[in-house]
C-alpha positions as CSV (number, residue, x, y, z in Angstrom):
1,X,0.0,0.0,0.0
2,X,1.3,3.3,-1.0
3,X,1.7,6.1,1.8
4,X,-0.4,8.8,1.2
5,X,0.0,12.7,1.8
6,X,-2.1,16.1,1.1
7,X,-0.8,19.2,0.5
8,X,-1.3,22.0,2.6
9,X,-0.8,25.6,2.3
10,X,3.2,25.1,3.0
11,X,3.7,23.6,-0.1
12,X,1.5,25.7,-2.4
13,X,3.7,25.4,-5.5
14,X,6.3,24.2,-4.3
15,X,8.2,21.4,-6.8
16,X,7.5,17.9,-6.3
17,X,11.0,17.0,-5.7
18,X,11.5,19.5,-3.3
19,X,8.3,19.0,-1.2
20,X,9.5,14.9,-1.6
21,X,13.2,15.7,-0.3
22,X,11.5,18.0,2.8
23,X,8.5,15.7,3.8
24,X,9.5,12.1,2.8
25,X,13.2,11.6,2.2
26,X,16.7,13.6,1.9
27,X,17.9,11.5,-1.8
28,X,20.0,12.8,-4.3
29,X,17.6,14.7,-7.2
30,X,18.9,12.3,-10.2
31,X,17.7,9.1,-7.5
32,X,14.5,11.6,-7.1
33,X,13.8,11.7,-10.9
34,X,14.8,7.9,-11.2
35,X,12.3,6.7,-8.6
36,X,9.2,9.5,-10.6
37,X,10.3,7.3,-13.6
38,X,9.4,4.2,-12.0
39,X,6.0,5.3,-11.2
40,X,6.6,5.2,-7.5
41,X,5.3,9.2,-6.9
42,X,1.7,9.8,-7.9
43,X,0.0,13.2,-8.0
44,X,-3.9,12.5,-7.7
45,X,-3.2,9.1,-9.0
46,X,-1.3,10.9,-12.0
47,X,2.2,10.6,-12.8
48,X,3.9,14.3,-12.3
49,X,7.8,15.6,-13.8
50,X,9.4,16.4,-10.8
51,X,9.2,20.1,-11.6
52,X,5.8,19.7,-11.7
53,X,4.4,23.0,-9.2
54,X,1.6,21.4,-6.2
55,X,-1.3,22.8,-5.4
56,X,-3.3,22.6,-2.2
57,X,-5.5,19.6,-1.8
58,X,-3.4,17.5,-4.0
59,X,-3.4,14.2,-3.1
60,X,0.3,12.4,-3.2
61,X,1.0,8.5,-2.9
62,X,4.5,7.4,-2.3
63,X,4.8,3.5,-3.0
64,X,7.2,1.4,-1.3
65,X,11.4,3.5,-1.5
66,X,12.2,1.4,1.9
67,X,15.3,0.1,0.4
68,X,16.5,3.5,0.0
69,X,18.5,5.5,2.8
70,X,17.9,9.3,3.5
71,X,21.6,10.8,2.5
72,X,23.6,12.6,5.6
73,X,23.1,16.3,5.6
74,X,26.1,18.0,6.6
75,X,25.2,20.2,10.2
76,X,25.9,24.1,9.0
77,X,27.8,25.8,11.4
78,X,25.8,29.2,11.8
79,X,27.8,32.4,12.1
80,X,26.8,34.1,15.7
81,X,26.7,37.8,15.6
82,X,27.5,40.3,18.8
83,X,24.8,42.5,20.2
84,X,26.8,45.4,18.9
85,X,26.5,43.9,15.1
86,X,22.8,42.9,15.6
87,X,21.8,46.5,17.1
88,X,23.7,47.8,13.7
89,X,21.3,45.7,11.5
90,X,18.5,46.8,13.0
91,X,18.8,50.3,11.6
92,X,18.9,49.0,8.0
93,X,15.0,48.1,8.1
94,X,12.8,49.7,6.1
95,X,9.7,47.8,6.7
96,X,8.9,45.0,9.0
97,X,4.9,43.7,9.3
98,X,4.1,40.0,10.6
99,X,5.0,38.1,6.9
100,X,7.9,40.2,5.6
101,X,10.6,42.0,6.4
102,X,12.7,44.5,3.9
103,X,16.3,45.9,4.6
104,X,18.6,47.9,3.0
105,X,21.3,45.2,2.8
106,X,25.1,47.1,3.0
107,X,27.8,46.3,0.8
108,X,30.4,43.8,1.6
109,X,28.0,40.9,2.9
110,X,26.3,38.3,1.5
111,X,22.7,37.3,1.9
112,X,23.9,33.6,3.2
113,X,27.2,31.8,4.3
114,X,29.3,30.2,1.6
115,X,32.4,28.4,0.8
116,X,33.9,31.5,0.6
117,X,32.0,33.7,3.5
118,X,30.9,33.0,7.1
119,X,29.6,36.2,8.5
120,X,25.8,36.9,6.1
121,X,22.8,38.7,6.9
122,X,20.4,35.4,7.3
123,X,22.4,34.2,10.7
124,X,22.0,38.1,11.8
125,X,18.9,38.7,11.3
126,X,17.8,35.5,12.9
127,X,19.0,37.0,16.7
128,X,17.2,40.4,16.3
129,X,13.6,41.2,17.4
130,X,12.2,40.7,14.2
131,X,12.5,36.9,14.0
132,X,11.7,36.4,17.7
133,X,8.4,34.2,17.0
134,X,9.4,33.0,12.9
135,X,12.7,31.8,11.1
136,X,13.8,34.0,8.0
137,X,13.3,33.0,4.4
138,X,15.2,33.8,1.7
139,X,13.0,34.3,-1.4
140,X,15.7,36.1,-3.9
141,X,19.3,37.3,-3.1
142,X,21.8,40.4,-4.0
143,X,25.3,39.7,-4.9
144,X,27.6,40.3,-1.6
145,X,28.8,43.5,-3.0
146,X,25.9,45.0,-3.7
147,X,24.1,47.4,-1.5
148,X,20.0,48.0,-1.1
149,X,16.8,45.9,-1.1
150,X,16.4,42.9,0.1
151,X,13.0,40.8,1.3
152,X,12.9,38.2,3.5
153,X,9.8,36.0,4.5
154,X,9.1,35.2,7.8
155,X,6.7,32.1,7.3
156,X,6.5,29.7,4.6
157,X,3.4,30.9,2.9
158,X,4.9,34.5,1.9
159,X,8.2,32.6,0.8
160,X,6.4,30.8,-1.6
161,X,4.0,33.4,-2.3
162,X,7.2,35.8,-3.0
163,X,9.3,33.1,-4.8
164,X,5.8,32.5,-7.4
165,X,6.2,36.7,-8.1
166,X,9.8,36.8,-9.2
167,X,9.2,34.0,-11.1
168,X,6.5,35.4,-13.1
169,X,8.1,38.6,-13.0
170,X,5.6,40.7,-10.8
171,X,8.3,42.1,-8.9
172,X,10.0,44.9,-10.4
173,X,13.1,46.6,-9.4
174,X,15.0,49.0,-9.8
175,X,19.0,49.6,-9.5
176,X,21.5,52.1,-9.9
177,X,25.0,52.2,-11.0
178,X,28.3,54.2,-11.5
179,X,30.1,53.4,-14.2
180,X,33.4,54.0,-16.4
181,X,32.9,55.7,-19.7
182,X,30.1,57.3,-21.4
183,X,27.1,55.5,-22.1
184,X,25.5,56.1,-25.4
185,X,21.8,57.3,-24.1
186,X,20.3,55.9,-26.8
187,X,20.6,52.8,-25.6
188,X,17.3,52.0,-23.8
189,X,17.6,48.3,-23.4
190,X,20.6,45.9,-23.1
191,X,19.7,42.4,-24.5
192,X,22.5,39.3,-24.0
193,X,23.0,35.7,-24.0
194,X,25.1,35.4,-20.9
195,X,27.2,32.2,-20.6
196,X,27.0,30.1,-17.4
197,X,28.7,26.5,-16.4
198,X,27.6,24.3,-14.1
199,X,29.8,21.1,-13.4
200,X,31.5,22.0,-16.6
201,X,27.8,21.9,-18.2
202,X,27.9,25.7,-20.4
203,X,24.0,27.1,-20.3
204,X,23.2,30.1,-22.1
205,X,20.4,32.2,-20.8
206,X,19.1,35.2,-22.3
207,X,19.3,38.7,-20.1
208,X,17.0,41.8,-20.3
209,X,17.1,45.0,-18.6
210,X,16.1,48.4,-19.5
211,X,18.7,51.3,-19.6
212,X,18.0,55.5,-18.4
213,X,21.1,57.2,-18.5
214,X,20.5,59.8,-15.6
215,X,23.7,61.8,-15.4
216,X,27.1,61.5,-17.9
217,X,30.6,62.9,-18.4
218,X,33.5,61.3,-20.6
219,X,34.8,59.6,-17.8
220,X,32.3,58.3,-15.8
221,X,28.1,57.6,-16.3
222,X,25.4,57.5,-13.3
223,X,22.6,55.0,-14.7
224,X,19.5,53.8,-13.7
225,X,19.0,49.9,-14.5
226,X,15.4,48.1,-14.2
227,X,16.0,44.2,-15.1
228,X,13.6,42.2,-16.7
229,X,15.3,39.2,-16.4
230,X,17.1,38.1,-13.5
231,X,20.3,36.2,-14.3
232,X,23.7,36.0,-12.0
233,X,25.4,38.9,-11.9
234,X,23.1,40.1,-15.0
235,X,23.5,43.9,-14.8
236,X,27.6,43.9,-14.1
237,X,27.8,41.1,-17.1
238,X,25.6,43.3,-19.5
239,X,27.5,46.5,-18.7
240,X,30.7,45.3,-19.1
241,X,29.8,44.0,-22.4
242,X,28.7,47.6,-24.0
243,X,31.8,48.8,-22.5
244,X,31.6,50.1,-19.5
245,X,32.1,48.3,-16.2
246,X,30.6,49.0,-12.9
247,X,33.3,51.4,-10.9
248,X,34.2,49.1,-7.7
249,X,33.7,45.8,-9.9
250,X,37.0,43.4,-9.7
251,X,35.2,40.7,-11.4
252,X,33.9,41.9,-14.8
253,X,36.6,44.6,-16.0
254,X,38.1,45.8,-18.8
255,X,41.8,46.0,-18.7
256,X,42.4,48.7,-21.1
257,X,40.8,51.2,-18.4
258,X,42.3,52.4,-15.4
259,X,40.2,51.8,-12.1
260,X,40.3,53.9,-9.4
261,X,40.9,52.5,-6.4
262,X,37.3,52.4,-4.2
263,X,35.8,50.2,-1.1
264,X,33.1,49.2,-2.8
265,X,31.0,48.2,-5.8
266,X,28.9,51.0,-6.7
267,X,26.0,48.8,-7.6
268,X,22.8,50.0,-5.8
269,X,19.3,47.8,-5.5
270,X,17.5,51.2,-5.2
271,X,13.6,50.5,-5.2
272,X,10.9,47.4,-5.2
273,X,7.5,47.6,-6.1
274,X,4.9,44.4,-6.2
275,X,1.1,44.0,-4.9
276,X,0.0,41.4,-3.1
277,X,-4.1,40.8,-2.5
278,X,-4.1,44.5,-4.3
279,X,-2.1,46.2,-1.7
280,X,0.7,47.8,-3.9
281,X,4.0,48.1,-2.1
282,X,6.9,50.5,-3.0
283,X,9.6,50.6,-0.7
284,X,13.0,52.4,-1.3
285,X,16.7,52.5,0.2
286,X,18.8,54.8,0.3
287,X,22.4,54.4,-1.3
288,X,25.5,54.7,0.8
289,X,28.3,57.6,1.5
290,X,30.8,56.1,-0.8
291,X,28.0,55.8,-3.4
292,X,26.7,59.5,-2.7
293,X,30.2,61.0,-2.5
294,X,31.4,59.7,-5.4
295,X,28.3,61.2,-7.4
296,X,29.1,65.0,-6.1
297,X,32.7,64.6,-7.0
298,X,32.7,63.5,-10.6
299,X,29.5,63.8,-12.2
């Protein structure tokens, strides 16, 4: 007899394979897709793709994977902020309400530890008020070196409900950045096929974003960047590719310009705007010293 499940409102489209490694078993996502090829998973008696998106009610059956073993997740070790550091993040939120919280992330930190980085906002912002009575969720992430906007869930259902809207591209945001060079302002909208690898696997996905020159000299540009698409590292790939680079960006250069020496990228997620249950919400953050200084200087 197969074991049998119903989804609830957790799971409201989530993936098959990812409510299945959550609720029934930890496996390895090829044994996953090996054991939905078998016939073992049904969705209301149907057989589902493992990217196949739940919906509540659905009825699940899970015949007999006793022969398999759960594989051993590896205990994270969480970074453990000091008052002092968790009083500082505090004064970076710019809207906190029971579901959602929003933040005006600063540069230098990313939005969860790594291989390469310990210290990250997730493992902070757990040990502040805000999270007292919920765990944080993180339903889209900001390179490390980027500064501004950042939502995080504090239950389940607003993860999911917030992971659905970027996916369909309800949430719209907007950046800005300094950059070397002049930028043509003709140039309204930046379209590439940016080249990724995965376990030496090369994917090609295509990149969108919309262009507003807001301020220009021959040496440096002040832009305005709303992306359509949201790729890794999108806007500092695209930009270096017409030519000019982000000032602050060690990663995607050119090496026939000179860059100034600076703390930090000046790459700024500037404003959000979405509607949920239609409620719109526009929230903004302000952009740093080094980002404001640098404008009043040279352009």
């Amino acid at each position: 007899m197969p074991k049998s499940y119903t989804v609830d409102d957790d799971y409201n489209d989530s993936r098959l394979d990812k409510w299945f490694k959550n609720v029934v078993m930890n496996l390895p996502h090829s044994l996953i897709e090996k054991i939905i090829r078998q016939n073992k998973i049904k969705v209301n008696k149907k057989k589902k793709k493992s990217a196949y998106r739940l919906q509540i009610g659905d009825r699940i059956e899970v015949y007999d994977i006793s022969k398999f073993r759960p594989i051993d997740s590896k205990k994270k070790i969480k970074y453990l902020p000091k008052q002092k550091e968790i009083g500082k993040y505090e004064d970076y939120v710019i809207e906190d309400n029971e579901n959602f919280i929003v933040i005006n992330k600063p540069t230098g930190i990313p939005v969860q530890s790594g291989t390469k980085s310990f210290k990250n906002i997730i493992d902070i912002l757990k040990n502040t008020k805000y999270f007292e009575n919920s765990k944080p969720f993180v339903v889209h992430r900001i390179d490390k070196e980027t500064s501004g906007i950042l939502i995080i869930a504090k239950n389940r259902k607003f993860a999911q409900l917030f992971t659905t809207l970027f996916r369909i591209r309800k949430i719209h945001k907007t950046y800005l950045a300094l950059v070397y060079g002049k930028v043509d302002s003709s140039i309204k909208k930046m379209k590439d096929d940016l080249v990724y690898y995965e376990k030496n696997k090369k994917i090609i996905q295509q990149a969108l974003t919309n262009i507003n020159v807001l301020k220009s000299n021959d040496v440096y540009s002040y832009l305005e960047l709303k992306p359509i698409t949201g790729r890794k590292h999108q806007l500092r790939k695209q930009l270096l590719n017409i030519g000019n680079p982000i000032i602050g960006d060690d990663k995607y250069f050119l090496k026939n310009i000179k860059k100034i020496k600076i703390k930090s990228l000046l790459l700024h997620a500037y404003k959000i705007k979405f509607m949920i249950n239609n409620v719109q919400y526009n929230f903004k953050a302000k952009y740093n010293n080094i980002f404001e200084e640098f404008i009043k200087k040279n352009i």
